[in-house]
C-alpha positions as CSV (number, residue, x, y, z in Angstrom):
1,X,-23.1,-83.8,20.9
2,X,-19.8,-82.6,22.2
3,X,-18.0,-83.3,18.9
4,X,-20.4,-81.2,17.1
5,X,-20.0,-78.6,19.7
6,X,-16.4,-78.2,18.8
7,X,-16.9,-78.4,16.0
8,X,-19.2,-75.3,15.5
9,X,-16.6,-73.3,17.9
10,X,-13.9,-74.2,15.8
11,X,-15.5,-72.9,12.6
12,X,-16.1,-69.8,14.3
13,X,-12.6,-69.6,15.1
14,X,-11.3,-69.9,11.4
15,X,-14.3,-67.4,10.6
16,X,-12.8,-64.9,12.6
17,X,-9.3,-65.7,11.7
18,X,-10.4,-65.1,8.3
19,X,-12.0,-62.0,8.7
20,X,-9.8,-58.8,7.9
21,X,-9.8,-56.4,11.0
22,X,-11.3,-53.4,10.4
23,X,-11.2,-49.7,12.2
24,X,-13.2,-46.8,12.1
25,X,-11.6,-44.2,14.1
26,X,-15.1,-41.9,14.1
27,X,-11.6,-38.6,12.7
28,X,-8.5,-37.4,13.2
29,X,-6.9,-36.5,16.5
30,X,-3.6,-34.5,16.4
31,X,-0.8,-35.6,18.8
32,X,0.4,-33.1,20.9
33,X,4.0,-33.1,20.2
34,X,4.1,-32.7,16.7
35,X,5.8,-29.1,15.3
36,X,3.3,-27.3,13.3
37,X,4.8,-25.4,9.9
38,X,5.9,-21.8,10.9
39,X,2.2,-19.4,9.9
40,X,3.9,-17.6,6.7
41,X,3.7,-13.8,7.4
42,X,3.3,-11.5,4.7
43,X,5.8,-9.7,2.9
44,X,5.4,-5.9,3.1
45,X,6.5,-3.6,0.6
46,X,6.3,-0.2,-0.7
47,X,3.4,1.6,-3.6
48,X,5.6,4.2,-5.1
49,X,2.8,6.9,-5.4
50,X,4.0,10.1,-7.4
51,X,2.7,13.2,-6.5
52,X,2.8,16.2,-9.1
53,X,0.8,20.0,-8.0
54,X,0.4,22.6,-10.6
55,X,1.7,25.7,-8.9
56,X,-1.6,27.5,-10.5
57,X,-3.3,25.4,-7.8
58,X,-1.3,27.6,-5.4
59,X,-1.5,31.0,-6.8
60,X,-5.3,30.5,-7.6
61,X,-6.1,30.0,-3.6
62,X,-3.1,32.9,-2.4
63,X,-4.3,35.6,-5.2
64,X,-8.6,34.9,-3.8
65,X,-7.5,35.2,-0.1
66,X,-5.1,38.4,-0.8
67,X,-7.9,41.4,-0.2
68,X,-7.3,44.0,-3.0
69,X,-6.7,47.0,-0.8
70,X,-3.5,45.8,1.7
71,X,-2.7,48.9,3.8
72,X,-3.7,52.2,3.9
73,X,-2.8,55.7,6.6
74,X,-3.0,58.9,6.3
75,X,-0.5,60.0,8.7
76,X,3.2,58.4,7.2
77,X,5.9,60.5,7.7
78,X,8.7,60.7,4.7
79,X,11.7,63.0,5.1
80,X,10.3,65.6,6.8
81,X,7.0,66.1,5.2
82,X,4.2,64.5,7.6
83,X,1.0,63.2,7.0
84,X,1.3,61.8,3.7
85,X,-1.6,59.8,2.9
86,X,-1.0,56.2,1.3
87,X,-2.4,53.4,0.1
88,X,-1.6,50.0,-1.4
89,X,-3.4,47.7,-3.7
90,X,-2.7,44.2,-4.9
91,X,-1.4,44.8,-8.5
92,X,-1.5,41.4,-10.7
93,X,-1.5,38.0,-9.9
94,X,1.0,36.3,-7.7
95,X,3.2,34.0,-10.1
96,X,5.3,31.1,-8.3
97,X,8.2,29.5,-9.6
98,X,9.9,26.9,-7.7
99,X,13.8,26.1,-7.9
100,X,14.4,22.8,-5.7
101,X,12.6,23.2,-2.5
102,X,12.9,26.8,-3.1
103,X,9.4,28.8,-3.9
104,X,10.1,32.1,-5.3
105,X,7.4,34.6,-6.3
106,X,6.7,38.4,-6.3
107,X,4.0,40.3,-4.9
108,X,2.9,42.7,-7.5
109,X,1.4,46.3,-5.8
110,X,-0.1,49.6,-7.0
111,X,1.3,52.7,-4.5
112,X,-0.8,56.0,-4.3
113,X,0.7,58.5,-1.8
114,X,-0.6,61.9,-1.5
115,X,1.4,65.0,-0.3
116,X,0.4,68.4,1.6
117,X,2.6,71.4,1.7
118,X,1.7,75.0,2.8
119,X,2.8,78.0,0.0
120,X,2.8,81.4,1.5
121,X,4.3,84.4,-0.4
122,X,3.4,88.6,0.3
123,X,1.7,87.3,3.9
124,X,-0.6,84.8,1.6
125,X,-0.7,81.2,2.2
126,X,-2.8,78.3,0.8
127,X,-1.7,74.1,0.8
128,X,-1.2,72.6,-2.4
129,X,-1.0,68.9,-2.8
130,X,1.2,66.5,-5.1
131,X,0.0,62.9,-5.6
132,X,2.2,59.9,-6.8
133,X,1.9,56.6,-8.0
134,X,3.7,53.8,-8.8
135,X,3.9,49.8,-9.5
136,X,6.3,47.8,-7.2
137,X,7.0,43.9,-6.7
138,X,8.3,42.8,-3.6
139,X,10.3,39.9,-3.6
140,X,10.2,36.7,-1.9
141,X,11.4,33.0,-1.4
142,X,10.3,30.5,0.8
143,X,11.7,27.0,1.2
144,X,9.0,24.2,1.7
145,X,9.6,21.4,4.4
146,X,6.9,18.9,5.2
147,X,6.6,17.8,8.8
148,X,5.8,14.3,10.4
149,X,2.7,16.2,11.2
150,X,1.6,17.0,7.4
151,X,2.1,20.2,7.7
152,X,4.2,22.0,5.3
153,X,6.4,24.9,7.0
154,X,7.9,27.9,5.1
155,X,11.0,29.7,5.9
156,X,10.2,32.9,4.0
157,X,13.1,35.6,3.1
158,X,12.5,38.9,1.0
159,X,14.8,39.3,-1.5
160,X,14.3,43.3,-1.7
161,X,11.8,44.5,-4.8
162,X,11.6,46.3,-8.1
163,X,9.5,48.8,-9.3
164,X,7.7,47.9,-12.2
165,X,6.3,51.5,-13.5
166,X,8.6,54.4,-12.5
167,X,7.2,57.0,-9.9
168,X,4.9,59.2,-11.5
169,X,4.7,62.7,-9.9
170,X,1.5,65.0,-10.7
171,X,3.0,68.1,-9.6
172,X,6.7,68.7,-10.5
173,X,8.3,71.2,-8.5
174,X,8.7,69.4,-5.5
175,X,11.4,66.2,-5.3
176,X,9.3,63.3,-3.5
177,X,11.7,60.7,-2.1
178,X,10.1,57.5,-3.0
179,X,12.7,54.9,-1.8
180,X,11.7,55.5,1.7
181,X,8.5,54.5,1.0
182,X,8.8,51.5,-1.0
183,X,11.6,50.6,2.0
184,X,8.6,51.4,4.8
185,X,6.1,49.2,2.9
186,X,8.2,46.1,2.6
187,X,9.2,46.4,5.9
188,X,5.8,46.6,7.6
189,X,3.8,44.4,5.2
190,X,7.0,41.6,5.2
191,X,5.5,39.6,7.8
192,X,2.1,39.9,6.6
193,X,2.7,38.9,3.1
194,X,4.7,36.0,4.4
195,X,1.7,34.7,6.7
196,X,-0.6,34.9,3.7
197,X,1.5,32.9,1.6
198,X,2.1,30.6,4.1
199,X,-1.5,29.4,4.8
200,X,-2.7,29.8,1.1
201,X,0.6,26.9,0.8
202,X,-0.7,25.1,3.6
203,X,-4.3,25.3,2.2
204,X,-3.0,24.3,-1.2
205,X,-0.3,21.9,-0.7
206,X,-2.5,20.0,2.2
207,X,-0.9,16.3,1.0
208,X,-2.7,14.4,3.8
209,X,-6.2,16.0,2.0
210,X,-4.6,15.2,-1.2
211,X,-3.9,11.5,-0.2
212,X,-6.8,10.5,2.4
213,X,-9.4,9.9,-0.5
214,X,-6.5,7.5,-2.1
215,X,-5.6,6.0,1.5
216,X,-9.0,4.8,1.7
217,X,-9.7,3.7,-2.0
218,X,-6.5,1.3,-2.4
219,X,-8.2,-0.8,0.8
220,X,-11.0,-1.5,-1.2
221,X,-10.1,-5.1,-3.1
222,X,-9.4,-4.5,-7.1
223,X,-10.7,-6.7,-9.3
224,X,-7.7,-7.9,-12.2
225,X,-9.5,-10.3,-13.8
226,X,-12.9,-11.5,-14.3
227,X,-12.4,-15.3,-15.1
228,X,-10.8,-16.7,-13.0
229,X,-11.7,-14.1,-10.2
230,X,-8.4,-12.8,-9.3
231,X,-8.5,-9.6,-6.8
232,X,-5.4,-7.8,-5.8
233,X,-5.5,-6.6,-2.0
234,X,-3.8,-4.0,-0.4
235,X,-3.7,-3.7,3.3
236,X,-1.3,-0.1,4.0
237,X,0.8,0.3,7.1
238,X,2.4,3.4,7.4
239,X,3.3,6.4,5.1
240,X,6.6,8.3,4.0
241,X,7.1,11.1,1.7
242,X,9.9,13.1,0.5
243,X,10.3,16.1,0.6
244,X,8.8,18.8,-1.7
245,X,11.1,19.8,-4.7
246,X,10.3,20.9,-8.2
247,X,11.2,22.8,-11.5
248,X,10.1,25.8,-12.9
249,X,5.8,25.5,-12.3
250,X,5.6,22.2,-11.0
251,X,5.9,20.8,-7.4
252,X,6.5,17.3,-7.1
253,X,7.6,14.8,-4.2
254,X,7.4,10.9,-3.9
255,X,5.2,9.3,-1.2
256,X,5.5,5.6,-0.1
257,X,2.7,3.5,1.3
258,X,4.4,0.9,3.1
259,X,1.8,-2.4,2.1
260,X,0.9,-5.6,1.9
261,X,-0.1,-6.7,-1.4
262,X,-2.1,-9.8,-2.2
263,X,-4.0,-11.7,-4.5
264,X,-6.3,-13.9,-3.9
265,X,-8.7,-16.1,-6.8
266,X,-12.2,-16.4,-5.9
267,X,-14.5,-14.6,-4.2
268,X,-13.9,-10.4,-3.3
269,X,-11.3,-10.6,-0.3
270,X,-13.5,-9.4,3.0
271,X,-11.4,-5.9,4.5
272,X,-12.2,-3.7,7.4
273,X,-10.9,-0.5,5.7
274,X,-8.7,1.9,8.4
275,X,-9.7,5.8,7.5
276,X,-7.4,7.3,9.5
277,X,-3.6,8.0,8.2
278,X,-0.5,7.4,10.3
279,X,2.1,10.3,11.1
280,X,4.0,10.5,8.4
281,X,7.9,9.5,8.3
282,X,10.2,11.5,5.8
283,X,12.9,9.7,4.8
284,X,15.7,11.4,1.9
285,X,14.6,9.2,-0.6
286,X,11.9,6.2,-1.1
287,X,12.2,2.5,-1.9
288,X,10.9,1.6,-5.1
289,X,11.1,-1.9,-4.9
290,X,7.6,-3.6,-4.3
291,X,6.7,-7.8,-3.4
292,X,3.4,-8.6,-4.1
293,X,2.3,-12.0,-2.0
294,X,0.9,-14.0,-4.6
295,X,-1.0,-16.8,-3.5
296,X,-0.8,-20.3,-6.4
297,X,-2.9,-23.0,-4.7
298,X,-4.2,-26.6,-4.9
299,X,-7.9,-26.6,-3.8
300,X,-8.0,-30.3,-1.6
301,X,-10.5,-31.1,-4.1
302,X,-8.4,-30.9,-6.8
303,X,-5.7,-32.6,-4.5
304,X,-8.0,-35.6,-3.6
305,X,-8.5,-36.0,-7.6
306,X,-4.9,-36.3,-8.8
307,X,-4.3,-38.5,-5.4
308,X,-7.4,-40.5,-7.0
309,X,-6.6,-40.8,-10.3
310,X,-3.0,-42.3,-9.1
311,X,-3.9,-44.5,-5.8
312,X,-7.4,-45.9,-6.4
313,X,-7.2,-49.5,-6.8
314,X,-3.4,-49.2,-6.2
315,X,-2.6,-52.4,-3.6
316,X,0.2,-52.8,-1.2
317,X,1.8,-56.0,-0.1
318,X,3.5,-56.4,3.3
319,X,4.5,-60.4,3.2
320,X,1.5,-62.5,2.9
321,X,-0.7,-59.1,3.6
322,X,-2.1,-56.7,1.0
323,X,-4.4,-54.1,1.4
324,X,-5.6,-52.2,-1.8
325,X,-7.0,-48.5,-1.8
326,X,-10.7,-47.5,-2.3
327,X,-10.6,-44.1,-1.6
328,X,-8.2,-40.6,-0.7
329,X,-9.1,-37.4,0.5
330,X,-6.9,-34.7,1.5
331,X,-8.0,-31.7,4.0
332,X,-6.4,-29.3,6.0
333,X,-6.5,-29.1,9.7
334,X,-4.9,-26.9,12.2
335,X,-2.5,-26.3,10.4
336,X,-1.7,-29.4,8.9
337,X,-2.5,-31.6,5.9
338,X,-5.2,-35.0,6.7
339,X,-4.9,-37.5,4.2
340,X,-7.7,-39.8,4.7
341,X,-7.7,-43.4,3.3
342,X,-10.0,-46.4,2.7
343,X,-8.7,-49.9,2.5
344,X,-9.7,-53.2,2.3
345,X,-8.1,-56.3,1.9
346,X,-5.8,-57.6,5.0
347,X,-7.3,-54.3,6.5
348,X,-10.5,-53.1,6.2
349,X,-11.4,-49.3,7.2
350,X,-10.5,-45.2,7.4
351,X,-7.0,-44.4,8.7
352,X,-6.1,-40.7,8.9
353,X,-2.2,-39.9,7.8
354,X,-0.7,-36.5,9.2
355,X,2.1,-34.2,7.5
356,X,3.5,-31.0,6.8
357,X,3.0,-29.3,3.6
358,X,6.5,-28.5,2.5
359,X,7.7,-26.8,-1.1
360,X,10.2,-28.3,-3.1
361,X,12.3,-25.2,-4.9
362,X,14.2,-27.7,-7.4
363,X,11.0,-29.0,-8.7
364,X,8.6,-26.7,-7.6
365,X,6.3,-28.5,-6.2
366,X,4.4,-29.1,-3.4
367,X,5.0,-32.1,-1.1
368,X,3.8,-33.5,2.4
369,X,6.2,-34.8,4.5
370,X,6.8,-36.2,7.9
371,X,4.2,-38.3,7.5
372,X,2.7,-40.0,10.8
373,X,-0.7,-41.5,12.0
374,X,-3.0,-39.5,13.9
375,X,-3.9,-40.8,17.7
376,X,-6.9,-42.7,17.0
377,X,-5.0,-44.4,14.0
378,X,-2.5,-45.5,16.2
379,X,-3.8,-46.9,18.7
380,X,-6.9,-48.5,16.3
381,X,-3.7,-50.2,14.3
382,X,-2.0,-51.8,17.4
383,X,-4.7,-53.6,18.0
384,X,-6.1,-55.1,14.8
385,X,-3.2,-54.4,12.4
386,X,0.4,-53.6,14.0
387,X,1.9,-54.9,11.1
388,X,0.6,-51.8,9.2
389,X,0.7,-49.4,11.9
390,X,5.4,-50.1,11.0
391,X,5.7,-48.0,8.2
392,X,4.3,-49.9,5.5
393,X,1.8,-47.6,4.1
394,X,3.7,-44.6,5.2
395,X,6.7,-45.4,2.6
396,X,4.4,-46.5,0.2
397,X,2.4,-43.5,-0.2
398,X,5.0,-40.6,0.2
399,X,5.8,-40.7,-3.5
400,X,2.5,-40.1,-4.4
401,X,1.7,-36.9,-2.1
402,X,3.8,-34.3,-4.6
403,X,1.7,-31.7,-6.1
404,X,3.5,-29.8,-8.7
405,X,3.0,-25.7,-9.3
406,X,5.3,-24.5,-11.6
407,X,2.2,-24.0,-14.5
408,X,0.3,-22.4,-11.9
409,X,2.9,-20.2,-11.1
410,X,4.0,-18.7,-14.3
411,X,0.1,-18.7,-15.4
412,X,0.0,-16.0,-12.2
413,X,2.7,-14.1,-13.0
414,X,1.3,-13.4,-16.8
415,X,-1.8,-12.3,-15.3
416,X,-1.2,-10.0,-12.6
417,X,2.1,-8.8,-15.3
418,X,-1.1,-8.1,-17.5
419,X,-3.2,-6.5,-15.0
420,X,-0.6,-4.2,-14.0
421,X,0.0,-2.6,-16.8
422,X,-1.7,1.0,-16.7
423,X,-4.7,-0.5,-15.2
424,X,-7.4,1.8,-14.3
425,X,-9.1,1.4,-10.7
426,X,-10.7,4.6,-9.9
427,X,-11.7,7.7,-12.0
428,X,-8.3,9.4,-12.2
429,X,-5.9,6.8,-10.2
430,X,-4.6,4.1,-12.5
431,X,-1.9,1.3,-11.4
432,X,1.2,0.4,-13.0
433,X,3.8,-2.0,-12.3
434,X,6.0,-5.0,-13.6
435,X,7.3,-7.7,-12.3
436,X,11.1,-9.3,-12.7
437,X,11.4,-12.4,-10.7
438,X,9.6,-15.1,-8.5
439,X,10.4,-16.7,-5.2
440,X,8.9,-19.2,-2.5
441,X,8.5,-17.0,0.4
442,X,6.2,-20.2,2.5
443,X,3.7,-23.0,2.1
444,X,0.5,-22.9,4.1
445,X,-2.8,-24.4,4.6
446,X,-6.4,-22.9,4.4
447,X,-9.6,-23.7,5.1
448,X,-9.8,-24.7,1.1
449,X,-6.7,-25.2,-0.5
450,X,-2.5,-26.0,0.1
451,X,-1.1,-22.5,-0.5
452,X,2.0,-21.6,-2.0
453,X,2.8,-18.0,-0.9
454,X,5.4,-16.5,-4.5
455,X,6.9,-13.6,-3.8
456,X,7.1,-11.6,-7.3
457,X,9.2,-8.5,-6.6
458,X,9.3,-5.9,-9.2
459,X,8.0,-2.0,-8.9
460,X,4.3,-0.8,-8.5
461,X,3.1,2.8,-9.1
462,X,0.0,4.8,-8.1
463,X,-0.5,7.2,-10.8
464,X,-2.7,10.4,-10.1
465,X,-4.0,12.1,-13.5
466,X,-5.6,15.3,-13.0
């Protein structure tokens, strides 16, 4: 009875000995002292947005608000005749030119003055009256600086005035001195004129109006292609303009929207849009050179295939021990990349690998490194398979964990290149840009995929057609 006892105990012992340990570590535990990749910020840049006013625009709003009858009195004194009756109407239409920053334009006005003067002769006496009209443009020029507050300010000069139709006098023999009148109206109706030009150019040229519909429409994701889904999003920051400057009937100036620019394949990027516009900065001139964050990725999916297609089966041999691969899966957590493996063999079970997704600019690729076991791992291995837990499968399956981009990379480029090209994204704003070169500017994981942020730098234009 007791030899078959010990018998029976020493089977089970050689059972057991033959048995492969096994774990299940129930998921990954993160050890505290590990150093987490460095979150990649995005690179913001500048939307060159061109901005080109008609000076019609102008003179259509100044020659409405401008009454048609601008001053009239009937008790001007000239020389020494006194209570000369006058009036003055707006002649033609205000015309603008502008030379630089300089806005140059003439006020065109119709002058009636009427005269009374006493004849006596042989103790008779009766008044007579002479009447005289005339055309006169009064000169102006005001230079146009734009504010940090929007507003456009004028500095407004006369430079003196012309008549356009000599002095016509109805009654000839008495010599009306029309100089002093012309003198008296410019002087009285300077500021006046100036204060009307000046709001119908703040009315007109109001650039925060102009842009506010545009602020608001470029944070609403654009759609460059249709298959695969590829949006481009624009998240603005802050505004600068030039000032305003021009040629002959055109006013132009160049404003910057400082942004970030990304794409993003998939589904419509989610955006809380900002209505409101900064105060504006105006530097002398603005950057044209643009990055747009262009995200190239490797869904885990598609990760845990390729790692699949290479490891399944695969065995690895540590002396007498060999444990051979059933199944990979890669995921993202916290921050870091979870490769989670099944063996059997010398080991049965799950063990959780830990690394940092890192690119690789000579071969463009992807790669995770300093690869560790989580906690749970670690602790699982020192107990049932310590010869494991040194390194063994570590080394093994580093060279396997490389994920290459480069085709991915260039297929972005051509497509967003494409895209940009005079595309239309509104009814009269159309965008426009190229792009000249590539770079890494981080590596980073999502919730869905190992993210390669490339930085294609180039120029991008907001074009405004009337």
């Amino acid at each position: 009875m007791r030899v078959v006892m010990a018998m029976a105990a020493l089977c089970c012992t050689l059972l057991f000995m033959c048995t492969p340990p096994s774990v299940s570590t129930g998921g990954p535990a993160l050890p505290s002292n590990r150093v987490q990749s460095q979150p990649f910020e995005p690179v913001p840049s500048i939307i060159n947005v061109p901005i080109e006013i008609r000076t019609t625009a102008l003179e259509q709003i100044i020659n409405e608000q401008m009454p048609q009858l601008l001053f009239e009195t009937d008790t001007m004194t000239v020389g020494a005749m006194k209570n000369v009756k006058v009036k003055v109407w707006k002649g033609d239409s205000i015309k603008f030119s502008l030379n630089g920053d300089e806005l140059q334009y003439g006020v065109p006005l119709k002058i009636w003055m009427q005269f009374s003067f006493t004849v006596g002769a042989l103790g008779l006496s009766h008044t007579e009256y002479q009447e005289v009209e005339a055309g006169i443009s009064l000169r102006f020029s005001s230079r146009l600086v734009i504010k940090n507050d929007w507003k456009v300010v004028t500095m407004t000069k006369s430079d003196g005035y012309e008549w356009t139709t000599e002095p016509v006098v109805k009654v000839r023999f008495v010599s009306i001195p029309v100089k002093p009148v012309a003198d008296f109206i410019l002087s009285r109706n300077y500021e006046k004129f100036g204060e009307l030009v000046d709001k119908g150019i703040n009315s007109s040229l109001d650039i925060k109006k102009i842009l506010h519909p545009l602020w608001v429409q470029i944070q609403q994701p654009i759609r460059l292609s249709e298959y695969p889904p590829l949006w481009l999003k624009l998240t603005p920051q802050s505004v600068s303009m030039t000032q305003l400057e021009g040629d002959g009937r055109m006013i132009r100036s160049s404003v910057g929207i400082t942004s970030v620019a990304e794409t993003n394949f998939g589904e419509e990027p989610k955006v809380t849009v900002v209505d409101s516009i900064p105060a504006l900065s105006v530097p002398g001139t603005i950057d044209s050179s643009f990055v747009l964050n262009l995200y190239s990725e490797i869904t885990y999916e598609s990760a845990s295939e390729l790692m699949r297609s290479l490891l399944l089966g695969r065995s690895f041999k540590a002396g007498r021990r060999e444990v051979i691969i059933q199944d990979v899966t890669l995921y993202g957590m916290e921050g870091y990349v979870i490769v989670s493996l099944d063996f059997t063999g010398s080991f049965k079970g799950k063990v959780y690998v830990i690394g940092r997704a890192v690119y690789d600019t000579a071969t463009t690729t992807i790669s995770i490194e300093d690869l560790d076991f989580d906690v749970s791992t670690k602790n699982a291995l020192h107990n049932t398979a310590d010869w494991l837990f040194h390194g063994v499968i570590l080394e093994k399956i580093q060279p396997f964990l490389r994920f290459p981009l480069r085709e991915k990379m260039l297929e972005s480029q051509l497509m967003v290149q494409k895209m940009l090209c005079n595309s239309r994204i509104s009814k009269n704003v159309y965008v426009n840009g190229y792009i000249d070169s590539l770079s890494i500017g981080g590596v980073r994981t999502t919730d869905r995929a190992l993210q390669a942020v490339v930085l294609a730098r180039g120029s991008l234009n907001l074009n405004i057609h009337e």
